[in-house]
ChimeraX commands (.cxc) that place a marker at each C-alpha (Angstrom):
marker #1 position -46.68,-49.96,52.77 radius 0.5
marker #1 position -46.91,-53.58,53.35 radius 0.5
marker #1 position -43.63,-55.53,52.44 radius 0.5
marker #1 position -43.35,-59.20,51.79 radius 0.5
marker #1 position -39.71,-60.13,52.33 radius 0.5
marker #1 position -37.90,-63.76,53.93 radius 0.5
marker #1 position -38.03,-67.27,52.06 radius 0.5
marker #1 position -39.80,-69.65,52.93 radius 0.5
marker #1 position -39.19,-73.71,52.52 radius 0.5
marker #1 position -42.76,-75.04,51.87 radius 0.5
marker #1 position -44.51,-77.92,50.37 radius 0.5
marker #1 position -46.71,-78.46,48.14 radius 0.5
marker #1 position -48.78,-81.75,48.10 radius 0.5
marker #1 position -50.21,-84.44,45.54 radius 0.5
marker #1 position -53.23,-82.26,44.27 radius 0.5
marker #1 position -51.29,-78.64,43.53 radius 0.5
marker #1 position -52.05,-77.19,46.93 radius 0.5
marker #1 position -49.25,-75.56,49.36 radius 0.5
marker #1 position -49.85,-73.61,52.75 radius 0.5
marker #1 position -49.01,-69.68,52.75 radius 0.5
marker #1 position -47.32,-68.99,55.75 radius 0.5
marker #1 position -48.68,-67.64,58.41 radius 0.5
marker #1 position -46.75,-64.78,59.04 radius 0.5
marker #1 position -48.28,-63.66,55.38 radius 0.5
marker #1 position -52.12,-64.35,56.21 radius 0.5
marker #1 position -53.15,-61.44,58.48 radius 0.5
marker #1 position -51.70,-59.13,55.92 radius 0.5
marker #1 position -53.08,-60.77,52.89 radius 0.5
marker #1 position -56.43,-61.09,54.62 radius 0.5
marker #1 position -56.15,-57.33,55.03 radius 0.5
marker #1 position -54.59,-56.51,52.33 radius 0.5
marker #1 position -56.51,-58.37,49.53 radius 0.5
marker #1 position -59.27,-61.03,51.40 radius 0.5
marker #1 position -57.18,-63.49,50.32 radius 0.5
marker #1 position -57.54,-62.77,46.63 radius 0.5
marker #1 position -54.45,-63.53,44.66 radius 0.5
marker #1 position -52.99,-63.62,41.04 radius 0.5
marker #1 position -50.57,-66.02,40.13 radius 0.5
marker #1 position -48.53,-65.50,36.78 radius 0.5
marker #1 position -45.35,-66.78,35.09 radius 0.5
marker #1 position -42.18,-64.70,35.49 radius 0.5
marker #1 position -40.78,-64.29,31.75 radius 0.5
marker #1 position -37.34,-63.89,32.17 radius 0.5
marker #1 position -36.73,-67.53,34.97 radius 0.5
marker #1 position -38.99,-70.01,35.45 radius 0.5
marker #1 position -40.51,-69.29,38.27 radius 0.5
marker #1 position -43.98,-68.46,39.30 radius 0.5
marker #1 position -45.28,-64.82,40.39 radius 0.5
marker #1 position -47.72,-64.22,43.04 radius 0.5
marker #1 position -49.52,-60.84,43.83 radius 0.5
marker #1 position -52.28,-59.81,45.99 radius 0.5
marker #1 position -54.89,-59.09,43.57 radius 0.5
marker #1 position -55.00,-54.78,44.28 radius 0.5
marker #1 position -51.15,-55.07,43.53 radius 0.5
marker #1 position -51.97,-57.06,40.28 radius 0.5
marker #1 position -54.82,-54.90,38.95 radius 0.5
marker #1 position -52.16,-51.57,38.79 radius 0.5
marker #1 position -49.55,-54.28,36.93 radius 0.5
marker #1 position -52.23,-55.16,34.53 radius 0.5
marker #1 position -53.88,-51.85,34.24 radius 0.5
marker #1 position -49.67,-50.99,33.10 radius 0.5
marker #1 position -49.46,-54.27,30.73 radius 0.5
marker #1 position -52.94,-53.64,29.01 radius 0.5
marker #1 position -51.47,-49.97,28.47 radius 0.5
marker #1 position -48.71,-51.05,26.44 radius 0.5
marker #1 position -48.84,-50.15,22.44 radius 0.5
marker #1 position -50.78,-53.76,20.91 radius 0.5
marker #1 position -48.45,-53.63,17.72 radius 0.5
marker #1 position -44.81,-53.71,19.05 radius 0.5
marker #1 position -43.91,-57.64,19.05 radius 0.5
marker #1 position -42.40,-56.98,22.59 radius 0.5
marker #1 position -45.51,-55.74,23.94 radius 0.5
marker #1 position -47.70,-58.40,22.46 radius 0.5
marker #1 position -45.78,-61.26,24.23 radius 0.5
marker #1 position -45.61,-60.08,27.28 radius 0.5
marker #1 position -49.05,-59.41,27.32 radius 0.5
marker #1 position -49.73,-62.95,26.06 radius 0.5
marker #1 position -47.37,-64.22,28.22 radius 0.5
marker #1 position -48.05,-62.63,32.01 radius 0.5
marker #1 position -51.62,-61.83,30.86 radius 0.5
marker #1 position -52.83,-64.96,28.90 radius 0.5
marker #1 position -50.98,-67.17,32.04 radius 0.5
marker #1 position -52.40,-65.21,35.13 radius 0.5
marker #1 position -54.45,-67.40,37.40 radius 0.5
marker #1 position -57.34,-65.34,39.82 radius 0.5
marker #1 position -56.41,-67.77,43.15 radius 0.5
marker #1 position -57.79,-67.46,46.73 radius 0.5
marker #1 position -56.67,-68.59,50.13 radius 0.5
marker #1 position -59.17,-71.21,50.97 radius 0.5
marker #1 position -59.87,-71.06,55.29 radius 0.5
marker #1 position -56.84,-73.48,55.78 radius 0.5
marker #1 position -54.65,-71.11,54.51 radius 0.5
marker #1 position -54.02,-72.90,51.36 radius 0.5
marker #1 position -53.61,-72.29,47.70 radius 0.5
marker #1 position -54.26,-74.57,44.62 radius 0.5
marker #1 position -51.87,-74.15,41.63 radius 0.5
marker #1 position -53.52,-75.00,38.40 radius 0.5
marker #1 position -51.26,-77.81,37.10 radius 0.5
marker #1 position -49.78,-75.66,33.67 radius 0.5
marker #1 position -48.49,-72.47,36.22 radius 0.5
marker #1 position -47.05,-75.95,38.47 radius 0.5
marker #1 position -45.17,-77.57,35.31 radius 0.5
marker #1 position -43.74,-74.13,33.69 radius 0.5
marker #1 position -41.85,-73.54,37.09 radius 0.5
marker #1 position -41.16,-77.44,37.52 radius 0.5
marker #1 position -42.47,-77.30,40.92 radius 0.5
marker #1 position -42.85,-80.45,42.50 radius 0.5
marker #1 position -42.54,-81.11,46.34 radius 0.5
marker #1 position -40.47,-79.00,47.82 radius 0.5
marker #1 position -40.97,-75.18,47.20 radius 0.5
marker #1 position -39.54,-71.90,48.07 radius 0.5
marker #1 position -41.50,-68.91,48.60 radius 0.5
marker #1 position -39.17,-65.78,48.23 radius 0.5
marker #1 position -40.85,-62.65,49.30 radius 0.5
marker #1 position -40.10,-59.64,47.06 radius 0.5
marker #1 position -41.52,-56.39,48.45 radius 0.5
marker #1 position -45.09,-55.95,47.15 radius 0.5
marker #1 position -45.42,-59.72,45.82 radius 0.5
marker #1 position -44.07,-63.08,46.14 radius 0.5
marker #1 position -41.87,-65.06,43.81 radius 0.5
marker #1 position -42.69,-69.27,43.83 radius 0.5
marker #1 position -39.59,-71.37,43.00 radius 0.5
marker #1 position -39.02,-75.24,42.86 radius 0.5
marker #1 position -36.37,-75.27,45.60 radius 0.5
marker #1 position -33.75,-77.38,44.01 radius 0.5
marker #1 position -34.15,-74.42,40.60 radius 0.5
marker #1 position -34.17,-71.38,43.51 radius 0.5
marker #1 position -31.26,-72.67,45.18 radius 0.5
marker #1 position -29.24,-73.23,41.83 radius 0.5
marker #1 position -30.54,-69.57,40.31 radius 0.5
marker #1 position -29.40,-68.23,43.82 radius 0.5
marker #1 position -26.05,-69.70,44.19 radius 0.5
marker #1 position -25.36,-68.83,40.21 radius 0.5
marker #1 position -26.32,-65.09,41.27 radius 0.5
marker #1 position -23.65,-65.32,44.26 radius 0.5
marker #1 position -20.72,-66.56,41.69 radius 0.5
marker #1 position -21.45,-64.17,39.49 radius 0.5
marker #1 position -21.35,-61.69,42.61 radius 0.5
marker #1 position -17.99,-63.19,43.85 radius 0.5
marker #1 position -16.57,-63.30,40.43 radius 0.5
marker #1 position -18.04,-59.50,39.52 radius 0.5
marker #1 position -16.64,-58.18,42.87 radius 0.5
marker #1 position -18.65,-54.79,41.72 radius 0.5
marker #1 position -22.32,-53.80,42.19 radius 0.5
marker #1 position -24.03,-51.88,40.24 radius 0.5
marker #1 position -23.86,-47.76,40.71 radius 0.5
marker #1 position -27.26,-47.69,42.14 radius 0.5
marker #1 position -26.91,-50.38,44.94 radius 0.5
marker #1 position -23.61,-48.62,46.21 radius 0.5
marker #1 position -25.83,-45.14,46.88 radius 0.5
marker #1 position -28.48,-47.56,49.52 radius 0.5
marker #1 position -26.61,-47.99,52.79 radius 0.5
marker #1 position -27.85,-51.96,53.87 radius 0.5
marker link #1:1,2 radius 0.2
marker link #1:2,3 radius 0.2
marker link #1:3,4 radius 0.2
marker link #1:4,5 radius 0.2
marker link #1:5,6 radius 0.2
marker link #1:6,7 radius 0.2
marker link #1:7,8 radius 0.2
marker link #1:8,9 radius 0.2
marker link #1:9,10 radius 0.2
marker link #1:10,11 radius 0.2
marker link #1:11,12 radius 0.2
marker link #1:12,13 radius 0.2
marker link #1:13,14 radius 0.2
marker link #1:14,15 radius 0.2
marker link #1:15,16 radius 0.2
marker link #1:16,17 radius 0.2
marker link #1:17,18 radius 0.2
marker link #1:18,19 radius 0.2
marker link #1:19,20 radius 0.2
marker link #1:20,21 radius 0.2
marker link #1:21,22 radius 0.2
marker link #1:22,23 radius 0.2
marker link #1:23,24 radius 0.2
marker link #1:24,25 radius 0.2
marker link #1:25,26 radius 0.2
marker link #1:26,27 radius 0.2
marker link #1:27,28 radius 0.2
marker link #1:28,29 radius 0.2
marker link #1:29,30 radius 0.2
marker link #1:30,31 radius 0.2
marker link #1:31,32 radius 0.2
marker link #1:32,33 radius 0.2
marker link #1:33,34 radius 0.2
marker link #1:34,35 radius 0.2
marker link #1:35,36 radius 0.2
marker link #1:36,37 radius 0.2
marker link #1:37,38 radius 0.2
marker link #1:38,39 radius 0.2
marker link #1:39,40 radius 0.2
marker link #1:40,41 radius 0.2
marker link #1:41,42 radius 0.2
marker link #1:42,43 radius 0.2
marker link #1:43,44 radius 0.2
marker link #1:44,45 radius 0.2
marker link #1:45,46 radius 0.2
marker link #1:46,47 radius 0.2
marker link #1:47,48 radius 0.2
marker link #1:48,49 radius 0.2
marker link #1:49,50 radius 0.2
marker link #1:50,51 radius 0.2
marker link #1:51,52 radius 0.2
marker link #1:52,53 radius 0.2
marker link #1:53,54 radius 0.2
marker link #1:54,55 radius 0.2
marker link #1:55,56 radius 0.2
marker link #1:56,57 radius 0.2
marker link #1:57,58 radius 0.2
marker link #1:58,59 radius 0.2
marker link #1:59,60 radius 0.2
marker link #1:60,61 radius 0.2
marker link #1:61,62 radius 0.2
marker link #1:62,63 radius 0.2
marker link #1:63,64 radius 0.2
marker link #1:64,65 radius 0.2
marker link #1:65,66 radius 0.2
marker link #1:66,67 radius 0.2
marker link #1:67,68 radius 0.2
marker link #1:68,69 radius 0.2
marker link #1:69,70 radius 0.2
marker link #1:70,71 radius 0.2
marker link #1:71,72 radius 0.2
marker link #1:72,73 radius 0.2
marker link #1:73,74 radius 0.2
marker link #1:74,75 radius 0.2
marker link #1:75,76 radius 0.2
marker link #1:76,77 radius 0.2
marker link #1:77,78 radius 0.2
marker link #1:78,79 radius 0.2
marker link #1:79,80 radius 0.2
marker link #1:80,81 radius 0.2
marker link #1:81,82 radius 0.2
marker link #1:82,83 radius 0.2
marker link #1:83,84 radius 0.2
marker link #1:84,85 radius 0.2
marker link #1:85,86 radius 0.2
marker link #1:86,87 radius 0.2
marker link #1:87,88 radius 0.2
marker link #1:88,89 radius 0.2
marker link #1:89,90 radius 0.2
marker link #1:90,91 radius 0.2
marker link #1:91,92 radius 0.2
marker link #1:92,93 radius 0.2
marker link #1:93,94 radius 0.2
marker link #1:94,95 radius 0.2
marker link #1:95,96 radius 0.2
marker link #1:96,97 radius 0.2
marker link #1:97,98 radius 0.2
marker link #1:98,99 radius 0.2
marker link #1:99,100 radius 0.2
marker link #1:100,101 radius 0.2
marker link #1:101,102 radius 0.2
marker link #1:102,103 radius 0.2
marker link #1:103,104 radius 0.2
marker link #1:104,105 radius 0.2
marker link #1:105,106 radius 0.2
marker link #1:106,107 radius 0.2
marker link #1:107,108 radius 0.2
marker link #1:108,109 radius 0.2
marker link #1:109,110 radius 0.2
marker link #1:110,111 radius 0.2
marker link #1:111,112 radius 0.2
marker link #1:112,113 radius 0.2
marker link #1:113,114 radius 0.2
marker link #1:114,115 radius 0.2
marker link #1:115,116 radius 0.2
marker link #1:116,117 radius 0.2
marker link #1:117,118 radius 0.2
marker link #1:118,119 radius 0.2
marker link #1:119,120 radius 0.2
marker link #1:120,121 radius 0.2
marker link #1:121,122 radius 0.2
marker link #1:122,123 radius 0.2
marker link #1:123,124 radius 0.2
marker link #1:124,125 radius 0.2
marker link #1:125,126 radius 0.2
marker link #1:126,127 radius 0.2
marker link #1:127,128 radius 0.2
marker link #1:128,129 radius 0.2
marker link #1:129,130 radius 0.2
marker link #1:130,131 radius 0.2
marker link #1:131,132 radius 0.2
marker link #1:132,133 radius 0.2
marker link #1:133,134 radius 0.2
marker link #1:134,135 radius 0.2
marker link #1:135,136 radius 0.2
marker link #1:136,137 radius 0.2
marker link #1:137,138 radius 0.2
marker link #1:138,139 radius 0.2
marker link #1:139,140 radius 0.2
marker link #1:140,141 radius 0.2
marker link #1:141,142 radius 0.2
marker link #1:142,143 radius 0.2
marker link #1:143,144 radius 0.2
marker link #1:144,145 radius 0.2
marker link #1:145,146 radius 0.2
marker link #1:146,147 radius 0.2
marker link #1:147,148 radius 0.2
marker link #1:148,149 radius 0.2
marker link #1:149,150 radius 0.2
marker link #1:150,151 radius 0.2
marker link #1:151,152 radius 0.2
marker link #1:152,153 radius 0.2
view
């Protein structure tokens, strides 16, 4: 199984367009000849990136969902109706359509955060603020949940 994990501090420049980092590209070339799908993340603003065979069993999933439960319908109008097809042109670079850049407020400076089968893209100054909030909260908690205590990191 192919995991994406690390962040990575990237940049994106004037037209939209940021470098994937190498240590990605072999296994997305592998994995998905450089096909992506880039969505919005409903709950942060933040964007979502998948290899496309990881996104077509996530869709197949969202289309699946009942079509007359309010909940259902906007998340299927939300991840559906904002999920860009995106490839990784020979440079190793991705364009970001400019309404997926301004409902994550990404501007230069970018974090790529990999999460296990996909890849979450954050404005870095937003990731680092989400981040720190999540280790307060942490601190403050001084409890994990039941089902992180049974893994042994």
């Amino acid at each position: 199984m192919t995991m994406f994990t690390g962040d990575n501090s990237i940049n994106m420049d004037a037209k939209g367009r940021f470098v994937m980092p190498s240590k990605y590209r072999e296994r997305l070339e592998q994995l998905c000849a450089n096909q992506l799908v880039v969505t919005i993340d409903t709950q942060v603003r933040c964007l979502l990136v998948y290899p496309r065979n990881e996104w077509e069993k996530i869709a197949e999933k969202i289309e699946a969902l009942p079509s007359f439960q309010p909940g259902t319908i906007r998340i299927k109008r939300l991840i559906l109706g904002h999920a860009q097809e995106l490839e990784i042109d020979s440079n190793g670079r991705i364009l970001l359509p400019a309404s997926l850049r301004e409902y994550a407020f990404l501007e230069k400076k970018l974090v790529l955060l990999g999460q296990g089968k996909k890849f979450e893209l954050w404005d870095e100054a937003e990731w680092t603020k989400v981040r720190d909030g999540y280790l307060e909260v942490e601190a403050q908690e001084g409890e994990m949940p039941q089902e992180l205590m049974n893994i042994a990191l």
